[in-house]
N, C-alpha and C positions, 0 to 999 in steps of 0.2 A: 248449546251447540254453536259453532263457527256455522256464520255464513257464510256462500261463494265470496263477496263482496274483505267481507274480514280476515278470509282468506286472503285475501291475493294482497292487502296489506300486511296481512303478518311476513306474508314469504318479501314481499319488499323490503320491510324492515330486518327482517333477519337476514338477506343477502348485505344492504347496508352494514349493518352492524360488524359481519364474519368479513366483507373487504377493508373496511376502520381498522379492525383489530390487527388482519394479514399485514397491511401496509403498516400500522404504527410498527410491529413486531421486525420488520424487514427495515423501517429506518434506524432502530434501535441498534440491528445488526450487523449494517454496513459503516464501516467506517466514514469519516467526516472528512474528505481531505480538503485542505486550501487549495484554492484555485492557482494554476500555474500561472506568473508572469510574462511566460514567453506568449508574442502575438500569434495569430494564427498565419496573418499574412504579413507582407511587410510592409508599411503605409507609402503613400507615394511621396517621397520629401520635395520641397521648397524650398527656395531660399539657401542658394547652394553657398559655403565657407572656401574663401581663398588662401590657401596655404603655401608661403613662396620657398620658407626655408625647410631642415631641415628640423630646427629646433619649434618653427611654429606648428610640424606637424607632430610630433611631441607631442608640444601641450596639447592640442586637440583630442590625442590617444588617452590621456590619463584620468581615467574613470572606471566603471562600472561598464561593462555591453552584455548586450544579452540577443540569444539567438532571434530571430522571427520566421514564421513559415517554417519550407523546407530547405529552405537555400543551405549551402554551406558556412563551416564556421571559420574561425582566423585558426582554431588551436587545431586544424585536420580535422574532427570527429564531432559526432552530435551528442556525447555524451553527457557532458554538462549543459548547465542553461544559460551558462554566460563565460565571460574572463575578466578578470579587475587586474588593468595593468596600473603599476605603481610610479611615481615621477622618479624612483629610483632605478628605473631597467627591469623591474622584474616584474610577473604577472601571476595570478592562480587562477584555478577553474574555481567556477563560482556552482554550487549547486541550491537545493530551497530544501529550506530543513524541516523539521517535523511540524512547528510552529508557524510555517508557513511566511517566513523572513528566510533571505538569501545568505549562507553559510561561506565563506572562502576555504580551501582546502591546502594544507604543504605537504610536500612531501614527495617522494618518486611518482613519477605520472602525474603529478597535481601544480606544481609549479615549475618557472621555468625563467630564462630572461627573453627582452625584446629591445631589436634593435631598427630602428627606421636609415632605409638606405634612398639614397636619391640617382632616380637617371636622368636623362635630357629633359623629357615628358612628364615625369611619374615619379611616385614618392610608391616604397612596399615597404612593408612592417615584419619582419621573418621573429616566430617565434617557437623558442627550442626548450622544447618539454623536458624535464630532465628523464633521461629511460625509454626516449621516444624520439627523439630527432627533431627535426624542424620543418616547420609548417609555414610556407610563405603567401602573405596575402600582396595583391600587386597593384597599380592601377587607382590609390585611395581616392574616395570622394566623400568630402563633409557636406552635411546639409543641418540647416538651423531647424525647421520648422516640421517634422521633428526632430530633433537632434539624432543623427544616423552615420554611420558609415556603408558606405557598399566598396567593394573593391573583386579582381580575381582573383582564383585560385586556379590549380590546376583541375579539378572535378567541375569549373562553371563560376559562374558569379555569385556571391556573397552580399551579405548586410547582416547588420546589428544594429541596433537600437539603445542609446545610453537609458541605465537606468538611474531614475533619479528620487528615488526610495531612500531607506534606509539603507546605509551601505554596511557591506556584510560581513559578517562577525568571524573570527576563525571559530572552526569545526569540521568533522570529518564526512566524509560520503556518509550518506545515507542509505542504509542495510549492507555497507560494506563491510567484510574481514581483515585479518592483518595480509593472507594469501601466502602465495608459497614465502617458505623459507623465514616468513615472520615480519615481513614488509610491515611500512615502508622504514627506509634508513635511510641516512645519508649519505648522498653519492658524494665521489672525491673528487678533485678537479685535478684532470689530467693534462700533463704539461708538451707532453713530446711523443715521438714515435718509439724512442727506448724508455722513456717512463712506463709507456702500456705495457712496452714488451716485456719490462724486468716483474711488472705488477701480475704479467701472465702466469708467467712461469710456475708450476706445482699441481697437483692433483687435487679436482676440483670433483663433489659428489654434487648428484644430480637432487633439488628438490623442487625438481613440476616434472608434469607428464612427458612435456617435453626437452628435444635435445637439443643440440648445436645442427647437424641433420634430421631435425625434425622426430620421426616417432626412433624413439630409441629400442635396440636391438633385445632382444630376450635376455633380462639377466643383468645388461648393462646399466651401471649404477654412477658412471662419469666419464671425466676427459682427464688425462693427463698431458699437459705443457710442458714440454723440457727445449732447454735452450737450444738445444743444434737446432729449431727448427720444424721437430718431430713432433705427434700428436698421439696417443693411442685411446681407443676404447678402453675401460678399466668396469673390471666385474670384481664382486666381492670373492674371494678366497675361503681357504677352509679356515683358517685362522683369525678372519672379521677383516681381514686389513684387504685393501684394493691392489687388485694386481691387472696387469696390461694383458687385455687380448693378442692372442696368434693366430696369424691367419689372415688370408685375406679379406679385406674389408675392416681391418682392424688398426690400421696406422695409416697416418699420412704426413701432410706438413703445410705448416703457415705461415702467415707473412699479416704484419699491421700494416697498413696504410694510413694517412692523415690524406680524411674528407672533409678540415675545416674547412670553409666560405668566410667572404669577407665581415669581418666582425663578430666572427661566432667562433671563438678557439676553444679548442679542446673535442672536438669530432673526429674521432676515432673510430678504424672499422677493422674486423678481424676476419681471414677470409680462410675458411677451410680447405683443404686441396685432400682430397681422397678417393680414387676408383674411378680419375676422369669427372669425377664430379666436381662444383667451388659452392661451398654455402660462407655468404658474405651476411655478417654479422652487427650491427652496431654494438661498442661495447660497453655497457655501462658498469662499474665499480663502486662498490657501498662500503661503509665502514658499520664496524659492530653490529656483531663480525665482521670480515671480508665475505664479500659477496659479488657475486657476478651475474650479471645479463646478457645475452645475446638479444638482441631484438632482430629479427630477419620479417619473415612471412609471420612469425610465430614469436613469442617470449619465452627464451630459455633459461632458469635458474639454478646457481649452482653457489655452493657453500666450500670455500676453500678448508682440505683434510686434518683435522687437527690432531689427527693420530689416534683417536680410541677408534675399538673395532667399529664396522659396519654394520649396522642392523640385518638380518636375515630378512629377504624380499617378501612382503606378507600378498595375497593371494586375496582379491575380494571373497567376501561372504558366500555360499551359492543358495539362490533363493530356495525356502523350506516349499515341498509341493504342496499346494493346493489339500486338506482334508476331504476324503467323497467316502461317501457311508456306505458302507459294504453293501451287495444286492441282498433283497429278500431278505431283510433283517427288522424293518419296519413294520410294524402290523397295519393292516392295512383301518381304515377309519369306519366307523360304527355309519350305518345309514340311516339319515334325521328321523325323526317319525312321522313325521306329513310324507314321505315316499319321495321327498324330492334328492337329485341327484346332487352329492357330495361335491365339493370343491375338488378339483383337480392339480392346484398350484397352492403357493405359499398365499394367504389373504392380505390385501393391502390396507396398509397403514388409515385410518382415518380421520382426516383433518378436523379443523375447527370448522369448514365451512361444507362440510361433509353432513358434521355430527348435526348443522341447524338445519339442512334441508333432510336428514334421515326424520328429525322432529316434527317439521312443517309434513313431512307424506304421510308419518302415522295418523295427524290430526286432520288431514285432507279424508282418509281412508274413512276414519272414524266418521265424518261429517257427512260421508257417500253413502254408507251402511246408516246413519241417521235418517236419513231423507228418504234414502228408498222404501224406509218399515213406515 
């Protein structure tokens, strides 16, 4: 028979054992990720770098940076974990891929160019996403020890930190899709204010949630551009093909503008006029197919009509309800033989570290009932 004494070592040893086992079972199960690159804060730099020209602050920009903290970034957003600008003008978001090495990305949203402008005081670096505009850092300061930049933005002050790793391989987002319309393509570089306009022109179907004003109207499936100037809503027809909304709130009229800034051509904006309302648009154009963006508050995507019918608007799913077992259809449960009172609920599940100490009580019980005879 177990003594008190052998007791209370079996049950130590058996809690050892059933946490061992839990824990090894639970490292098995969670994923291993590489540790992220980015700091947590931003180190205090030394050792500040004097940059007189234009072209020496160039060279200082062309590497690898990577976010630190919670400061902001050069490209507007904290999505990625870096940017590698190149000695050639152009930069990509940097992100860290599966293997836990830093990936560079091309493509709409993902690259862009950069250009460094000079004031009296100040050197800023504006750089223009392709699909997204342009993000201005102002104010730059190099620092050697560690190698750093900080500079403004408009949200506050900024820093990065060059990375000085392996530099990073092309690849794509990580758990990204292709997204509406079949992203990413290649944008077209646009020349003029009648280039945009002549490329506007035609009946454009809608493939994202959203529109050029935002949540688009019941049924409404695009825009149509025609030259005078005019705009319509366009819903599908009984025959597949797109026909123009009547009625109010169904037509208006536009106008392009050129929002280039210095050094940065090709910024173009398309501004909506309908109902006393303006939704002002950035416009970006892809090729293969034609494709179009509005970037406002929102990203709107649309695929220029190639003439087969329109799809029939599909309806999500409606969730199937819940199964509940008709009343009084259960029989009710037999009562134990010892007289004691039934379960009243479903019985729970029982673990591994359940089942050692359900074992350690029988042999305690047995060891009580020994002792007392």
């Amino acid at each position: 028979m177990f003594s008190r004494r052998s007791l209370g070592v079996l049950v130590v040893a058996a809690f050892a054992v059933a946490v061992g086992v839990a824990t090894e079972t639970a490292a098995r199960a969670a994923p291993r990720l590489p540790p992220s690159p980015v700091l947590d804060s931003c180190p205090d730099p030394v050792d500040p770098v004097e940059a007189a020209t234009v072209e020496e602050v160039e060279q200082l920009l062309v590497g690898t940076w990577l976010r630190c903290g919670d400061t902001p970034f050069m490209v507007g957003d904290a999505g990625p974990l870096g940017v590698a600008l190149t000695a050639d003008g152009r930069f990509f978001r940097v992100y860290q891929g599966s293997d836990g090495g830093l990936v560079r990305v091309e493509g709409l949203e993902q690259e862009g160019t950069w250009t460094v402008l000079a004031s009296d005081t100040s050197y800023q670096v504006n750089l223009t996403t392709s699909g997204l505009g342009t993000a201005t850092s102002g104010g730059l300061e190099f620092f050697e020890s560690p190698s750093q930049v900080r500079f403004g933005t408009m949200i506050g002050p900024g820093a990065a930190v060059r990375w000085t790793g392996d530099p990073p391989v092309p690849g794509s987002v990580p758990g990204a899709d292709d997204g509406p319309c079949g992203q990413p393509r290649d944008p077209l570089v646009l020349t003029s204010v009648a280039d945009v306009e002549q490329r506007l022109v035609g009946t454009w179907v809608r493939c994202s949630e959203t529109s050029g004003f935002g949540t688009p109207l019941e049924g409404q499936v695009g825009l149509e551009i025609v030259e005078d100037r005019r705009f319509f809503r366009v819903y599908r027809g009984a025959d597949g093909n797109p026909v123009r909304g009547e009625g109010d709130g169904q037509e208006g009229t536009w106008e392009v503008i050129d929002v280039t800034s210095t050094g940065e051509p090709g910024a173009f904006q398309l501004n909506l006029m309908l109902g006393g309302r303006m939704s002002m648009n950035h416009v970006v154009l892809l090729q293969d197919p034609i494709h179009l963006r509005l970037v406002s508050e929102v990203s709107s995507d649309y695929q220029l009509w190639d003439g087969a019918p329109l799809p029939l608007p599909t309806a999500p799913p409606e969730p199937e309800p819940p199964e509940v077992a008709p009343p009084d259809t259960q029989p009710a449960p037999a009562p134990p033989p010892d007289g004691s009172l039934p379960p009243t609920g479903p019985s729970p599940s029982i673990g591994l570290l359940g089942l050692v100490f359900l074992a350690v009580g029988i042999a305690l019980r047995r060891s009580t009932r020994s002792a007392a005879r």
